[in-house]
C-alpha positions in Angstrom: 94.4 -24.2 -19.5 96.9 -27.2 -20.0 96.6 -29.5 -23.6 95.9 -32.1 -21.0 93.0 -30.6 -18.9 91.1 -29.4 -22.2 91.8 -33.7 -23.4 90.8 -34.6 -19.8 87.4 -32.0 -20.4 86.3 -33.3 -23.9 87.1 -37.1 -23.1 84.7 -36.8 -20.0 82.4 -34.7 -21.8 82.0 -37.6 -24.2 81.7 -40.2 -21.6 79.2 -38.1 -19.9 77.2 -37.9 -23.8 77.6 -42.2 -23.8 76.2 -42.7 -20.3 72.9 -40.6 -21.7 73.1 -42.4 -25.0 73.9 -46.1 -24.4 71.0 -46.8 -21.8 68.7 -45.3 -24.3 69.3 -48.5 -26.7 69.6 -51.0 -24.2 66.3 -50.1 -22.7 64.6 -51.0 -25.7 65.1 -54.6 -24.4 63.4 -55.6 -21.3 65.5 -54.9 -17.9 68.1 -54.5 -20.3 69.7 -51.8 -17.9 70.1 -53.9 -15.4 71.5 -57.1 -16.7 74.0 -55.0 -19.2 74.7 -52.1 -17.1 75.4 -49.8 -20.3 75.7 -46.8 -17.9 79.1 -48.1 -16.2 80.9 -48.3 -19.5 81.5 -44.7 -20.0 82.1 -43.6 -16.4 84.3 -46.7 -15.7 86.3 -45.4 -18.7 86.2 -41.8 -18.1 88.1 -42.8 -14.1 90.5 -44.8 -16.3 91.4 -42.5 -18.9 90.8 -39.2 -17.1 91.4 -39.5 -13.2 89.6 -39.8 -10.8 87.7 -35.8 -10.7 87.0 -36.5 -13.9 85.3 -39.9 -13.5 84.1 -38.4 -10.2 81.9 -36.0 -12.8 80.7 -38.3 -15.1 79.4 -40.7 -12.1 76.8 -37.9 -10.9 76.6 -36.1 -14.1 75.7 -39.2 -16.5 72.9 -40.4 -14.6 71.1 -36.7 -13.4 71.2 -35.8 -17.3 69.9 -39.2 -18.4 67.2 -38.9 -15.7 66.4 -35.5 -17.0 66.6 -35.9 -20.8 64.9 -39.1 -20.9 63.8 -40.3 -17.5 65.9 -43.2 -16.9 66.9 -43.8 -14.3 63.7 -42.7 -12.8 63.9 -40.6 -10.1 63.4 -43.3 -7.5 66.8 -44.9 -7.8 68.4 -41.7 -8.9 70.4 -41.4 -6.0 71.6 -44.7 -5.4 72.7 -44.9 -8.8 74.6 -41.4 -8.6 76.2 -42.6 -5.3 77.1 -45.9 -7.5 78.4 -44.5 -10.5 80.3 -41.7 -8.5 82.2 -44.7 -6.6 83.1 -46.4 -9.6 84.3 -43.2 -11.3 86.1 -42.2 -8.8 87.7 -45.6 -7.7 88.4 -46.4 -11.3 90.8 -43.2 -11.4 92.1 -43.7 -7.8 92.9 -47.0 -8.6 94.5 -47.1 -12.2 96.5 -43.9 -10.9 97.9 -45.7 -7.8 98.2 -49.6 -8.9 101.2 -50.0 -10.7 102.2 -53.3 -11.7 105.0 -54.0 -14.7 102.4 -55.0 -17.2 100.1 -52.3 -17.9 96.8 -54.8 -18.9 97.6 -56.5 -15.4 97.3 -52.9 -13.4 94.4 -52.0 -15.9 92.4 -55.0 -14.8 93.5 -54.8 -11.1 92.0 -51.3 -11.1 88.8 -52.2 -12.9 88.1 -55.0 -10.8 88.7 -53.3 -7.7 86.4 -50.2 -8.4 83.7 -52.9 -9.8 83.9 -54.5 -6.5 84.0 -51.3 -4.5 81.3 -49.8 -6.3 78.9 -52.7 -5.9 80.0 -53.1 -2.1 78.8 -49.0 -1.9 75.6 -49.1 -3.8 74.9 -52.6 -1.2 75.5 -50.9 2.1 73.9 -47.6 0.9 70.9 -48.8 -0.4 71.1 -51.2 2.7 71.6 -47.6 5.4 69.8 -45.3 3.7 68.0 -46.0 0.2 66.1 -48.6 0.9 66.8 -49.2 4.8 64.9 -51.9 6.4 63.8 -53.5 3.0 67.0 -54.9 1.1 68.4 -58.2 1.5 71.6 -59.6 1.2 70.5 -62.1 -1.2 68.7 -59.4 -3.0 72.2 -57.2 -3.1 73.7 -60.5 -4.1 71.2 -60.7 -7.0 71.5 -57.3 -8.2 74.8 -56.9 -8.2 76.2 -59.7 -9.5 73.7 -62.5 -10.8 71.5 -60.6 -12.9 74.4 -57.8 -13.8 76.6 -60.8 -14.9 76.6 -60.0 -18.9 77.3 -55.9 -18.1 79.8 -57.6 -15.6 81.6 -59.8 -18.7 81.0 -57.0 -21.5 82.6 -54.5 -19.1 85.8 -56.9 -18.8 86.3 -57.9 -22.2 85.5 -54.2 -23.6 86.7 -51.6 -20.9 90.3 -52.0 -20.8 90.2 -53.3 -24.5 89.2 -49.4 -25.1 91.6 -48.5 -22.7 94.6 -49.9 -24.5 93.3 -48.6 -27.8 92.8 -45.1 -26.6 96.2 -45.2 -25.0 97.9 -45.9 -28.4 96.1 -43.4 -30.4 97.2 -40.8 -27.5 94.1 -40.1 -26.4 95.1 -42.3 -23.2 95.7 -39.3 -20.5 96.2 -40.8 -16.7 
């Protein structure tokens, strides 16, 4: 196996161990998973620093393991929130693989908004076709996704590609 793959491996392995740990001291607070979104964090980061397989992995594997080591997300919106966190995982590495601008912090937010976008516009329309069909509003996607998730939204932009840099110069940055 290539230096690379076995960085790429342990770097999502740890992203995969944050998105079990970080919703575990948010929760303490009140709906604090859904206004802080601590569970993006890590699989955004993994699609930026890994690729996109790797993010890919952490989206679906952060939130089954979380559900079965400590029951959030309960297995209601399980699912939607593996379909979620897979897009942005995914997207995340698409994105900061294929958007090259001359300044690196440019493409790096570029990319992070984009799969932030993209994976709010998939967890809308899925839970709108299939999730919860027949019983979700646009003004209650509208809500979910971006009023209430505005602080997650904010810590995400100020602390993702802030990581992202820092990683990158202590060579740990592998896309």
């Amino acid at each position: 196996m290539k230096k690379n793959q076995t960085k790429r491996m342990v770097s999502a392995a740890v992203c995969v161990a944050l998105g079990v740990i970080l919703p575990v001291a948010f929760h303490s607070i009140p709906n604090a998973g859904s206004i802080f979104l601590p569970m993006h964090i890590p699989v955004l980061l993994c699609g930026l620093l890994c690729g996109w397989p790797y993010g890919l992995a952490c989206g679906v594997l952060a939130p089954v393991l979380s559900s079965l080591i400590t029951g959030m997300p309960p297995a209601a919106y399980l699912p939607s929130m593996v379909c979620e966190l897979a897009a942005y995982g995914l997207l995340s590495g698409l994105f900061t693989r294929y958007i090259k601008i001359g300044n690196r912090m440019v493409s790096l937010y570029i990319a992070l908004i984009a799969a932030m976008v993209a994976g709010r516009i998939v967890y809308g329309v899925l839970n709108a076709l299939i999730f919860m069909a027949g019983h979700y509003a646009f003004s209650v996607f509208i809500t979910a996704a971006f009023v209430t998730a505005l602080p997650g939204i904010i810590i995400q932009l100020i602390l993702i590609p802030s990581l992202v840099r820092l990683l990158e110069k202590a060579h740990l940055g592998l896309v």
